[in-house]
MITORFI-717186 format. One record per atom (N, C-alpha, C): residue in three letters; x negated, z, y. Coordinates in steps of 0.05 Angstrom, whole numbers, padded with zeros to 5 digits, always signed. Layout:
N
ALAXZY ...
# end
This chain:
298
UNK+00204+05381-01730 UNK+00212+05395-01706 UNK+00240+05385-01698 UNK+00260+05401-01695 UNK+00284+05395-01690 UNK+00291+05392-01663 UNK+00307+05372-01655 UNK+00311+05363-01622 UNK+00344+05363-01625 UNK+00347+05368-01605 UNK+00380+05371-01597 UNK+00390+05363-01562 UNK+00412+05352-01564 UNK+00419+05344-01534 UNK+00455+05356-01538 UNK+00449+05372-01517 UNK+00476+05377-01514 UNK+00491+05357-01503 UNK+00526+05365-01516 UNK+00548+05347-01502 UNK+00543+05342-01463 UNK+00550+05317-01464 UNK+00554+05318-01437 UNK+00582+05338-01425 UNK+00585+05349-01401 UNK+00601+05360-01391 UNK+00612+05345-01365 UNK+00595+05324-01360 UNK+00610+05307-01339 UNK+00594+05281-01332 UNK+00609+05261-01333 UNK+00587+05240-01324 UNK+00596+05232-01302 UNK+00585+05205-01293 UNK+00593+05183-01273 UNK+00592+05145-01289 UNK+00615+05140-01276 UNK+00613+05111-01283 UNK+00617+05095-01263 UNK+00608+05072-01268 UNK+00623+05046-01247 UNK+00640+05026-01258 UNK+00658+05013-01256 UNK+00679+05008-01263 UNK+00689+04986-01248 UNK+00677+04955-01245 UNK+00698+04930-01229 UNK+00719+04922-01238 UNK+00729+04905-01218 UNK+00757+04903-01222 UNK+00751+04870-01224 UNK+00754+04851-01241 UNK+00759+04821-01228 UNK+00783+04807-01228 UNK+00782+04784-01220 UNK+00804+04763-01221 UNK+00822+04752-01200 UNK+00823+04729-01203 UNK+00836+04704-01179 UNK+00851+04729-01162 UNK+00861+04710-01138 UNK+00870+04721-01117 UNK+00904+04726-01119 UNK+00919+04747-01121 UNK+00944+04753-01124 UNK+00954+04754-01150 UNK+00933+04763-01165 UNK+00940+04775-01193 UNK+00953+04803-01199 UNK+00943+04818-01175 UNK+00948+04843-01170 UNK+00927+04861-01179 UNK+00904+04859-01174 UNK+00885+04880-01181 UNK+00885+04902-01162 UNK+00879+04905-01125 UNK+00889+04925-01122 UNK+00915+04941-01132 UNK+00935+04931-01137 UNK+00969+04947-01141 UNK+00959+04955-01164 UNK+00948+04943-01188 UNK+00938+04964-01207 UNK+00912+04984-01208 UNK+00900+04977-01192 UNK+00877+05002-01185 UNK+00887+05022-01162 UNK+00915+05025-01149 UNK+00920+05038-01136 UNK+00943+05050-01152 UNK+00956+05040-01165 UNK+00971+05056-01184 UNK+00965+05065-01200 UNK+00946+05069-01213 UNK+00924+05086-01228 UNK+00906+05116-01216 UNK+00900+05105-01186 UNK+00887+05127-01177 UNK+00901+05147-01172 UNK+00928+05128-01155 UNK+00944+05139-01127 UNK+00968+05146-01135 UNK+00982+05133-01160 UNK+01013+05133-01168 UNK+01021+05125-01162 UNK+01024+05101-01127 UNK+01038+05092-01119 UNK+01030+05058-01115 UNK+01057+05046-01121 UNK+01053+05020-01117 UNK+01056+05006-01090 UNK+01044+04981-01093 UNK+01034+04969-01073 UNK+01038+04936-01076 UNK+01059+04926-01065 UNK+01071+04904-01077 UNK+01051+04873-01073 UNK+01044+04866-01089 UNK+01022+04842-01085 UNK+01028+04826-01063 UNK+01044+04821-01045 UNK+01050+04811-01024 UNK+01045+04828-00999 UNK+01045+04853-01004 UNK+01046+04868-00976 UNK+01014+04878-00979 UNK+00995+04877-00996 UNK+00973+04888-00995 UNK+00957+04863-00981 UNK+00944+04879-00965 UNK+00923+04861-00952 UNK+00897+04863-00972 UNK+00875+04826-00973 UNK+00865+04816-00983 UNK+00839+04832-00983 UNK+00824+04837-01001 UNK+00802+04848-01009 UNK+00774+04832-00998 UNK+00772+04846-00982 UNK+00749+04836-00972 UNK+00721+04839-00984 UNK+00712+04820-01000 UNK+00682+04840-01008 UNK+00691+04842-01040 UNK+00695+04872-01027 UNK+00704+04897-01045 UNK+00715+04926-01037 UNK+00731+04935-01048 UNK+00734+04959-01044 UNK+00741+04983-01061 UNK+00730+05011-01067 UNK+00734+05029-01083 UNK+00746+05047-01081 UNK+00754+05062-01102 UNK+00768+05089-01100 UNK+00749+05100-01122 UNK+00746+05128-01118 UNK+00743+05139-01137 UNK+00759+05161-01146 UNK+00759+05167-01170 UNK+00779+05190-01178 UNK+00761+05197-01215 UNK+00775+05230-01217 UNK+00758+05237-01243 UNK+00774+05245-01259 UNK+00771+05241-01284 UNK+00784+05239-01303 UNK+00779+05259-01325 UNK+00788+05275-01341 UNK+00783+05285-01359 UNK+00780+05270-01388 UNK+00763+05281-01408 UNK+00770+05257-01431 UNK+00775+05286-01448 UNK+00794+05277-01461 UNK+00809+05305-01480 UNK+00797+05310-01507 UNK+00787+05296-01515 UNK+00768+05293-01548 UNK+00744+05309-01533 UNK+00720+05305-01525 UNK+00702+05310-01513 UNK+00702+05337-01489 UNK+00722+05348-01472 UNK+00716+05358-01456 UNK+00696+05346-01431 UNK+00695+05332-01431 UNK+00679+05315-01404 UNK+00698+05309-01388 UNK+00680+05315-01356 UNK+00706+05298-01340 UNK+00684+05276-01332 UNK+00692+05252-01322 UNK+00689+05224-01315 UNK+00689+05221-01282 UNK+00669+05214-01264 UNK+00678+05209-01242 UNK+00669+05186-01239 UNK+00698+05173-01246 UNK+00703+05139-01248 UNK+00701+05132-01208 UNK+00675+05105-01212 UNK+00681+05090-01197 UNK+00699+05061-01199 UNK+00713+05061-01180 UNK+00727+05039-01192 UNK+00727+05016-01162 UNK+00712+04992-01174 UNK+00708+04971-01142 UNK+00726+04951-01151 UNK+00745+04950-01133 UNK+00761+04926-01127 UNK+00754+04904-01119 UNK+00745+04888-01135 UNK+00725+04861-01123 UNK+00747+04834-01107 UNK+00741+04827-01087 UNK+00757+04796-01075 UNK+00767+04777-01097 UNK+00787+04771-01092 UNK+00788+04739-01114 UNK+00786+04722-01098 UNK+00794+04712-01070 UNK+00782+04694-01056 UNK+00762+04677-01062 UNK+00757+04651-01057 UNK+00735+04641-01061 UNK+00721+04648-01039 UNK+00720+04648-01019 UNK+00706+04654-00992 UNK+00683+04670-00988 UNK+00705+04691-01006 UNK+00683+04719-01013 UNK+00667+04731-01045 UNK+00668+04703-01056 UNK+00649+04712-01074 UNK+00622+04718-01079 UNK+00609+04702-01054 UNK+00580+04718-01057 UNK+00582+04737-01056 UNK+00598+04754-01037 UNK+00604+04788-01027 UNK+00605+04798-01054 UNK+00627+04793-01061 UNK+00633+04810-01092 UNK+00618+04813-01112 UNK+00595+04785-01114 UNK+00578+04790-01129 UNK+00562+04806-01134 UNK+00555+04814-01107 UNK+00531+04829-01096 UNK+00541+04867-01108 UNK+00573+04871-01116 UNK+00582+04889-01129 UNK+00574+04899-01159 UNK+00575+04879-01170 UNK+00571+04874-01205 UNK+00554+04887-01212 UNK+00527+04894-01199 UNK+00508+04905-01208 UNK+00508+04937-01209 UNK+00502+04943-01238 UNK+00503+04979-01240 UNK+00529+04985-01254 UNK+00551+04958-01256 UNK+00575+04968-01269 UNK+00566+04982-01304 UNK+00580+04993-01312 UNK+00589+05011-01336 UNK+00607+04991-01358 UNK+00631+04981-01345 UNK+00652+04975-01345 UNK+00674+04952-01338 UNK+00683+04934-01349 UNK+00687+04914-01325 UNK+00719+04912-01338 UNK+00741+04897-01323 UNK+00764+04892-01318 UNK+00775+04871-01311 UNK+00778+04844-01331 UNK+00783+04817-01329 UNK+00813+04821-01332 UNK+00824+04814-01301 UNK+00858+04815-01291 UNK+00862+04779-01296 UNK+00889+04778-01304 UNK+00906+04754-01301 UNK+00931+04756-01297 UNK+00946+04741-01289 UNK+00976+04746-01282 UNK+00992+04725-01305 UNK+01003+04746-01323 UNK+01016+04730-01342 UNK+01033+04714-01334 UNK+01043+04708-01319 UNK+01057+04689-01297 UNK+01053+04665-01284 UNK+01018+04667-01301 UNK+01007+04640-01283 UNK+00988+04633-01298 UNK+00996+04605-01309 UNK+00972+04600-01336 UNK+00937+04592-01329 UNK+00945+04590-01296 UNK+00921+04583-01275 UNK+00896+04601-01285 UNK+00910+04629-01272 UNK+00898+04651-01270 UNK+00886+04662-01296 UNK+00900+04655-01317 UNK+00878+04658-01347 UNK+00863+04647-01351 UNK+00862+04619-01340 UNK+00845+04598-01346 UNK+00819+04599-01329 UNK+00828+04624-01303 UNK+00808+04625-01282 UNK+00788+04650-01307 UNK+00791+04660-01324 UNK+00777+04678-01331 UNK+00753+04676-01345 UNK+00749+04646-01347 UNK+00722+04645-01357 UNK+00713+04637-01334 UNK+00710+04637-01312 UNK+00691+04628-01290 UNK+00688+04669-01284 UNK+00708+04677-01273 UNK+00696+04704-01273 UNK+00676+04711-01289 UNK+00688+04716-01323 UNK+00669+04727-01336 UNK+00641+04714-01345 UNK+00637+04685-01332 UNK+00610+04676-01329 UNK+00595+04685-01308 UNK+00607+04691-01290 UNK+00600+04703-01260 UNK+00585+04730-01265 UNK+00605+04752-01284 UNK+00601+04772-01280 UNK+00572+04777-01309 UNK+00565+04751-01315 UNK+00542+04761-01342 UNK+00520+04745-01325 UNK+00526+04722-01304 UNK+00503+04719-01286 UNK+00498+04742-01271 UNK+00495+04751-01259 UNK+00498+04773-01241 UNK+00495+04799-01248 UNK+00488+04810-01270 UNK+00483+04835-01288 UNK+00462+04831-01316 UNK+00457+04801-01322 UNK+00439+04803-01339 UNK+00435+04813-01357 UNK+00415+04832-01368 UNK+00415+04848-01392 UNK+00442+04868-01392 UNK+00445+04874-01369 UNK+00467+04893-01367 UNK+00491+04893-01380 UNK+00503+04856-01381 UNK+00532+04852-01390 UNK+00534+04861-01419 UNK+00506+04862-01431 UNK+00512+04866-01459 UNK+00518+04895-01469 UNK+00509+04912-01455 UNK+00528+04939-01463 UNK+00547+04950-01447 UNK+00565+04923-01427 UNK+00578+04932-01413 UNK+00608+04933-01430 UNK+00625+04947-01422 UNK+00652+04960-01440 UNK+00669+04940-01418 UNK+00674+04914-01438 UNK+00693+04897-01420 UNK+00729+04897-01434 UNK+00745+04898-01413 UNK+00769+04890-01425 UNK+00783+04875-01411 UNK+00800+04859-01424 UNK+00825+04838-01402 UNK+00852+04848-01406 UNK+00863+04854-01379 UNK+00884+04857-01372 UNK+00907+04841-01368 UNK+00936+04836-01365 UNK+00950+04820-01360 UNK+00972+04833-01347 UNK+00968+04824-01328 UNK+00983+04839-01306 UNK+01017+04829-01299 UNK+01029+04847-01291 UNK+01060+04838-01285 UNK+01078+04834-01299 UNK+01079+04849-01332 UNK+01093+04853-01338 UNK+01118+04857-01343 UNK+01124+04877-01320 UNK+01158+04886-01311 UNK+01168+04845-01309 UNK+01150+04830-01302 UNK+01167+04803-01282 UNK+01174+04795-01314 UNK+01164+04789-01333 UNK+01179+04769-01358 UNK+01193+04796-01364 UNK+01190+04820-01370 UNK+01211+04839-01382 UNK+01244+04836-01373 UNK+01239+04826-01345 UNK+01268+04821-01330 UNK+01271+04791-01339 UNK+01247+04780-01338 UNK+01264+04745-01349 UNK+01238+04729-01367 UNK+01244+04731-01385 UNK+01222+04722-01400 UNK+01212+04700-01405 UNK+01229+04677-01388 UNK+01220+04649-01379 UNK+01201+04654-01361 UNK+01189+04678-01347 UNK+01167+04663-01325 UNK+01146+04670-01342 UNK+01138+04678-01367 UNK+01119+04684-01381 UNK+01112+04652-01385 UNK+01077+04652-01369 UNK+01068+04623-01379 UNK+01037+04638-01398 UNK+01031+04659-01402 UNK+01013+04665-01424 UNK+01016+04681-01442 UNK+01023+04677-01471 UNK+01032+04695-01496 UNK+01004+04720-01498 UNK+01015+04743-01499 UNK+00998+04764-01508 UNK+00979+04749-01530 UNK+00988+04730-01546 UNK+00969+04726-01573 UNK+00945+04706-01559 UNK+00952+04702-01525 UNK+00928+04681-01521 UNK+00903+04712-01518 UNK+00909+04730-01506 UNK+00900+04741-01489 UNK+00877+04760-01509 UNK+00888+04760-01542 UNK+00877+04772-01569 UNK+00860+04750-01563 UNK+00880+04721-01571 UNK+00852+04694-01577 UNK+00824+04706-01562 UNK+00833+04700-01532 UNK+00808+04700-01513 UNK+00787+04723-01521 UNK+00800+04746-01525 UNK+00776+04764-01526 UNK+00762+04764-01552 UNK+00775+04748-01578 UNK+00759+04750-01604 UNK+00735+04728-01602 UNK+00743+04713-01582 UNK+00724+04687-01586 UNK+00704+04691-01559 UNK+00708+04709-01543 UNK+00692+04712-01529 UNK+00665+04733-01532 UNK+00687+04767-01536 UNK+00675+04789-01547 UNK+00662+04786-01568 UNK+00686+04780-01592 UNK+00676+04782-01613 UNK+00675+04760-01632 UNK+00658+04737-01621 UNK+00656+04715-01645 UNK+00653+04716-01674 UNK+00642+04743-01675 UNK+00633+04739-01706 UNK+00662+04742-01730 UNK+00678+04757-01717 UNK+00700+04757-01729 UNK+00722+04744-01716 UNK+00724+04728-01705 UNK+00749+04706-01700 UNK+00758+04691-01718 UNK+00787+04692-01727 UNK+00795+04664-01740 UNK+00804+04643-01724 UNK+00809+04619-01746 UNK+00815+04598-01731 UNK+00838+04602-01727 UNK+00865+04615-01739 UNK+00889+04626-01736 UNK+00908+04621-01704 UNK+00884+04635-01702 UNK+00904+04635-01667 UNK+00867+04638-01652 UNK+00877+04617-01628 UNK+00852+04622-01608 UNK+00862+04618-01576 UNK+00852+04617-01555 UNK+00856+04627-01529 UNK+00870+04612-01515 UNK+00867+04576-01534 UNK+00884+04563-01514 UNK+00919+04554-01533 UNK+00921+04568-01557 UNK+00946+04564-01572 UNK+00940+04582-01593 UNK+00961+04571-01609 UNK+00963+04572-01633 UNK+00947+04545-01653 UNK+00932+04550-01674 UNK+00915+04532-01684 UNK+00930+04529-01711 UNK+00925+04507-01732 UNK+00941+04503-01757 UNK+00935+04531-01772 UNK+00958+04533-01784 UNK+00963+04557-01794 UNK+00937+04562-01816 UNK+00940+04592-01827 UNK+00912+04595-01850 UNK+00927+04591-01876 UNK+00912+04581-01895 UNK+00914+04571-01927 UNK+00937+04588-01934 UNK+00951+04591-01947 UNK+00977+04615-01962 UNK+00956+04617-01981 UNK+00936+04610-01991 UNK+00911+04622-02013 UNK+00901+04642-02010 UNK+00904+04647-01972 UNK+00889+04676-01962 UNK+00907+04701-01967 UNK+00934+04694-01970 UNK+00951+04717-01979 UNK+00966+04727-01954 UNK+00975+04748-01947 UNK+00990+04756-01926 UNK+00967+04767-01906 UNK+00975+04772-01883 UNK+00946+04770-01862 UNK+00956+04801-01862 UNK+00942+04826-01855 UNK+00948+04849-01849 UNK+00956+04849-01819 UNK+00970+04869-01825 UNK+00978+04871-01792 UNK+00966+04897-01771 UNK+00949+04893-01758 UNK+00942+04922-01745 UNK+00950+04928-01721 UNK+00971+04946-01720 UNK+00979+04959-01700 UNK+00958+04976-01677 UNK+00966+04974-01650 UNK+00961+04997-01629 UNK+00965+05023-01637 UNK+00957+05045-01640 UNK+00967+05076-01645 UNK+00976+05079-01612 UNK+00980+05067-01591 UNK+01003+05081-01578 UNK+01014+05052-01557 UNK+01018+05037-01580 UNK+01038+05001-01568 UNK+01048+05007-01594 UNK+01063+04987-01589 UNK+01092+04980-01605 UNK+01092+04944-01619 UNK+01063+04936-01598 UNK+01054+04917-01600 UNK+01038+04911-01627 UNK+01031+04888-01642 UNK+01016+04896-01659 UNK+00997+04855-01665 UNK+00976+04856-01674 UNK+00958+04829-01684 UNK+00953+04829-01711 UNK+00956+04805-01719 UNK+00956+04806-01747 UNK+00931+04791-01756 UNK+00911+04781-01738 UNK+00889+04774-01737 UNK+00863+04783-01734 UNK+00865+04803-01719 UNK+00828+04816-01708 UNK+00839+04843-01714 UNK+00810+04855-01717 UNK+00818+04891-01717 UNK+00809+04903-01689 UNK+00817+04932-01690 UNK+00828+04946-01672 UNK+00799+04942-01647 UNK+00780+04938-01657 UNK+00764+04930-01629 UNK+00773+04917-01611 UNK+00781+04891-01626 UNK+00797+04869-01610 UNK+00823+04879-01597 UNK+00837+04894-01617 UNK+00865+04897-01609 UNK+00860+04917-01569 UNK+00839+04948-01575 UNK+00833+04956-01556 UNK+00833+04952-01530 UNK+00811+04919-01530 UNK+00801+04914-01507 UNK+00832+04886-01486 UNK+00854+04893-01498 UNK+00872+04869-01493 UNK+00889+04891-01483 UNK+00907+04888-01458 UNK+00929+04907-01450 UNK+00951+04886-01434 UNK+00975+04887-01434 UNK+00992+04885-01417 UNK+01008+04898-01390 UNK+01006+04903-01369 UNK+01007+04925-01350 UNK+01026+04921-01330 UNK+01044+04932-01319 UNK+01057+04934-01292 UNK+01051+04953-01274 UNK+01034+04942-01257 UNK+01032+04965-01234 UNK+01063+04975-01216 UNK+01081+04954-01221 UNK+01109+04971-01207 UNK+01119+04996-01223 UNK+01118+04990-01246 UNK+01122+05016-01255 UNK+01108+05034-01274 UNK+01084+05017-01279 UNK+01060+05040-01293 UNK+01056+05027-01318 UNK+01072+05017-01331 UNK+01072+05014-01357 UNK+01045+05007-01362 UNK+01024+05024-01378 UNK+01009+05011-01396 UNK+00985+05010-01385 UNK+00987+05027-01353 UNK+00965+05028-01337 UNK+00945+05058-01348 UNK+00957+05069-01351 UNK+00936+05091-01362 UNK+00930+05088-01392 UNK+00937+05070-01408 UNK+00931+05069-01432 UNK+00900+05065-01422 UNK+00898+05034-01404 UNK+00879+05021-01400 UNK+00848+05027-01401 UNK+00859+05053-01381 UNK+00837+05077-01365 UNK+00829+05089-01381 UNK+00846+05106-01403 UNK+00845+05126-01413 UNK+00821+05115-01443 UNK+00835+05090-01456 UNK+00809+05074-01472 UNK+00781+05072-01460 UNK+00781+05062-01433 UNK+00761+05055-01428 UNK+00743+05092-01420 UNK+00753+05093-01415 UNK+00739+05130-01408 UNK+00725+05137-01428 UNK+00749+05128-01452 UNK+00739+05141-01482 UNK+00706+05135-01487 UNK+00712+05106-01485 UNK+00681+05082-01498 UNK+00663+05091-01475 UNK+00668+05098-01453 UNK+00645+05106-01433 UNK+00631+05135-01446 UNK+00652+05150-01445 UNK+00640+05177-01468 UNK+00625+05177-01492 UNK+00641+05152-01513 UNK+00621+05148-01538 UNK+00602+05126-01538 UNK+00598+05119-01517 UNK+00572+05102-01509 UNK+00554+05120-01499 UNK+00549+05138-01483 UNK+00535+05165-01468 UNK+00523+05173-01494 UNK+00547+05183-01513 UNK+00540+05192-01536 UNK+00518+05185-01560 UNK+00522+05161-01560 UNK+00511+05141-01579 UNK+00484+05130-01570 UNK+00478+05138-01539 UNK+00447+05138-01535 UNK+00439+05157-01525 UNK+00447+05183-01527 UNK+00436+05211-01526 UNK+00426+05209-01558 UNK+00441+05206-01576 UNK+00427+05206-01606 UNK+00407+05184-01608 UNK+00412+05166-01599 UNK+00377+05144-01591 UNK+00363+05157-01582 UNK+00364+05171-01555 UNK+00335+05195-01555 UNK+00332+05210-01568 UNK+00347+05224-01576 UNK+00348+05247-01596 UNK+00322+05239-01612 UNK+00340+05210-01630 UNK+00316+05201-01650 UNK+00293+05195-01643 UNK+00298+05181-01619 UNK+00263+05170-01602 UNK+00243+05199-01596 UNK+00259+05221-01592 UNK+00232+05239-01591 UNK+00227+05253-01616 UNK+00245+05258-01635 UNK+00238+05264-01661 UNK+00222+05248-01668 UNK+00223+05233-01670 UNK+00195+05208-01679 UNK+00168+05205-01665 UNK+00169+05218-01642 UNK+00149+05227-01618 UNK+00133+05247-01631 UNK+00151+05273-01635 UNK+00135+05296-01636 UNK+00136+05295-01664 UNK+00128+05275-01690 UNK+00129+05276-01704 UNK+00094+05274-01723 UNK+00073+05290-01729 UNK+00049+05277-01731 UNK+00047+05266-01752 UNK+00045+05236-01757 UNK+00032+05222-01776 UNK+00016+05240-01802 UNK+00030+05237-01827 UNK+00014+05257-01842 UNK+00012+05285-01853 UNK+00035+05292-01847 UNK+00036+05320-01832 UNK+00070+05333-01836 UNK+00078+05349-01850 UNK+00098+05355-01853 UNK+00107+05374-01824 UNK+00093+05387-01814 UNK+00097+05412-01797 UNK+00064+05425-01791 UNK+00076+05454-01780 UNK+00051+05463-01765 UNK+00038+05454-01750 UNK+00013+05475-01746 UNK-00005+05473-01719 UNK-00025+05447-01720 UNK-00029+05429-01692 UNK-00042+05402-01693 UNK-00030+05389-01684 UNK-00019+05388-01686 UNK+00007+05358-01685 UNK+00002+05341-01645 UNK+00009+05318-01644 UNK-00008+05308-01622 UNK+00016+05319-01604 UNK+00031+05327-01607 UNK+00044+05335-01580 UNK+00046+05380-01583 UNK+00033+05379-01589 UNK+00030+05413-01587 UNK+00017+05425-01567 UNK+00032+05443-01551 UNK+00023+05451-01527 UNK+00015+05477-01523 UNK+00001+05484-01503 UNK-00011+05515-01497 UNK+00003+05535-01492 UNK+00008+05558-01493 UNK+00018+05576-01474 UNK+00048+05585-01498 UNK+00034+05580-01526 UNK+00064+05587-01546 UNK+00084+05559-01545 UNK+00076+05537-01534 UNK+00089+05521-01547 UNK+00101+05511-01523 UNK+00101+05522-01494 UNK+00116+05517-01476 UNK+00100+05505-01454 UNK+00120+05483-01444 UNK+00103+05459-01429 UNK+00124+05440-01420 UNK+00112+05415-01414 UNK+00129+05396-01413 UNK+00113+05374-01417 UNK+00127+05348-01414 UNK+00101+05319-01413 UNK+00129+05299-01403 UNK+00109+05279-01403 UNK+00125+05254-01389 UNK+00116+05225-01401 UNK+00140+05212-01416 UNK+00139+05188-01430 UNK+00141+05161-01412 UNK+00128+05147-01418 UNK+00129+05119-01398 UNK+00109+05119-01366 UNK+00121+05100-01349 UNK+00106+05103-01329 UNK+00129+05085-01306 UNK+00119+05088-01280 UNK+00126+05070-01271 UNK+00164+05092-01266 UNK+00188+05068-01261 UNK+00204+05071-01262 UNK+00221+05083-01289 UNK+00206+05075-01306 UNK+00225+05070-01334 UNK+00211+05104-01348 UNK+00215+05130-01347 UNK+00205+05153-01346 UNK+00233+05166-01360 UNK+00223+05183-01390 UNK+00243+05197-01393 UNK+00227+05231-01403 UNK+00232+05247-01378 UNK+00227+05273-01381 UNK+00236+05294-01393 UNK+00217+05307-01404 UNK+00235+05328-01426 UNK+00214+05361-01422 UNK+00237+05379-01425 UNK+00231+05407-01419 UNK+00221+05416-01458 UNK+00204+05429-01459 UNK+00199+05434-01489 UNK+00201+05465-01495 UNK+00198+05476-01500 UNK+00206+05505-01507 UNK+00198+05519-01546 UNK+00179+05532-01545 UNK+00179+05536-01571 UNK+00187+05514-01598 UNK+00193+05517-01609 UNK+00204+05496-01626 UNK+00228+05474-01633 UNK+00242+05491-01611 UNK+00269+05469-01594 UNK+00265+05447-01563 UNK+00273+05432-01567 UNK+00264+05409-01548 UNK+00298+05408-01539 UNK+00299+05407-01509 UNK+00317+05405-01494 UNK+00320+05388-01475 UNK+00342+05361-01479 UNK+00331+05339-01458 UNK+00336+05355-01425 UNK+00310+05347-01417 UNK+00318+05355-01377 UNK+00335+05341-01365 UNK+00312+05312-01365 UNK+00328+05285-01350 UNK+00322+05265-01362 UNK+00343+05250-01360 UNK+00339+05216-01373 UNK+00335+05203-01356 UNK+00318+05189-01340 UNK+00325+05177-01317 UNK+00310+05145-01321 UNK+00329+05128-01334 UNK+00310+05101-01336 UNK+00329+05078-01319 UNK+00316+05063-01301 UNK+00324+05047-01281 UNK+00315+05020-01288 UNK+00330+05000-01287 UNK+00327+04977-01290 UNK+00318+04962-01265 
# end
């Protein structure tokens, strides 16, 4: 019996923002929504948290996105507040200010924060780190106190341990690799200029450099992360897919009449899997199965 789930045509996501205090995470979540900048000195301090939302189209897919996006406190004051945000994210957004070797170093207390506090959740959450302020070393490149290559380190050894070298890692540069290994490939961004000669493009993805004064590099950000929110949707619509093909499948039995999920009335009905909160309902129809609703709650 063949099952099918149509494309999505629009979802919803949630989307935090983290990182120390005057990194600039509102000026980049407002220059993203709003177009307009907001100079890290004149914005008043985040209390809590705070959101915008705005919707996005994704151009591969036809879906639009109605991104939530929560501006969490960097304050210490207000971190219980913020915490109390984390839960339900999609998505998360580890800010540093390349300007301040503090503020990178603050990113593993965040991103311990944000896997206490979400639980099973952090593990299919679509995380990336940002490095904010850009435009400031483009004008003088002495105030750069963190190299783009820490910011690859950090996320290969964090994200993705299984493929990290010892090459380069989060707090330097490490002794060089054997000349036995040959020349290292180099894998470029398809839309940076930037490029790593160590991790592949997963790694390269989830790493951005950004100026909210003038945009640079701010919608790359969005526009990746939109993407992985779409082919994550995707990638467990075909988990049910399979999970009820395997349902209405009878032990034994190639096809035809019998089968433990065959219903009265020509085939048309419905039923309901699970119990409790965790319930995923489906409309059935003759010999095509059409998901209704997914609705499973943690």
């Amino acid at each position: 019996m063949a099952a099918s789930i149509s494309p999505p045509t629009s979802l919803e996501a949630k989307l935090v923002v983290l990182g120390s205090q005057n990194v600039g995470k509102t000026s980049m979540v407002h220059r993203y929504v709003k177009n307009a900048f907001i100079p890290p000195k004149s914005a008043q301090s985040t209390v809590g948290a705070s959101f915008l939302t705005t919707r996005v189209n994704d151009s591969e897919s036809g879906a639009t996105i109605r991104l939530q996006i929560w501006d969490t406190a960097g304050q210490e004051r207000f971190r219980s507040i913020s915490r109390l945000y984390y839960r339900g994210a999609h998505a998360a957004i580890l800010c540093y200010d390349v300007t301040s070797k503090k503020s990178f170093e603050d990113m593993g207390t965040w991103l311990k924060e944000l896997k206490e506090n979400t639980g099973a959740e952090s593990k299919d959450m679509i995380l990336h780190v940002v490095g904010t302020k850009s435009d400031v070393v483009a004008a003088d490149p002495k105030k750069r106190e963190v190299p783009f290559e820490r910011c690859i380190g950090y996320v290969a050894e964090q994200l993705y341990p299984d493929i990290a070298t010892p090459g380069l890692t989060s707090s330097g540069p490490a002794s060089s690799p054997p000349s036995s290994h040959g020349p290292i490939p180099v894998i470029a961004s398809p839309t940076s200029n930037r490029s790593s000669g160590f991790w592949g493009q997963e790694v390269w993805d989830c790493c951005h450099e950004v100026s909210a004064k003038d945009g640079e590099g701010i919608e790359e950000v969005f526009r990746v992360i939109t993407r992985k929110l779409v082919e994550q949707y995707a990638r467990r619509a075909e988990h049910e897919r399979k999970f009820l093909e395997e349902m209405m499948r009878t032990p034994g039995m190639d096809g035809g009449p019998g089968g433990y999920f065959d219903l009265p009335n020509g085939g048309n009905g419905s039923f309901r899997v699970g119990h409790g909160d965790k319930r995923r309902s489906w409309l059935v129809s003759g010999l095509s199965i059409r998901a209704k609703t997914i609705a499973v709650q943690n």
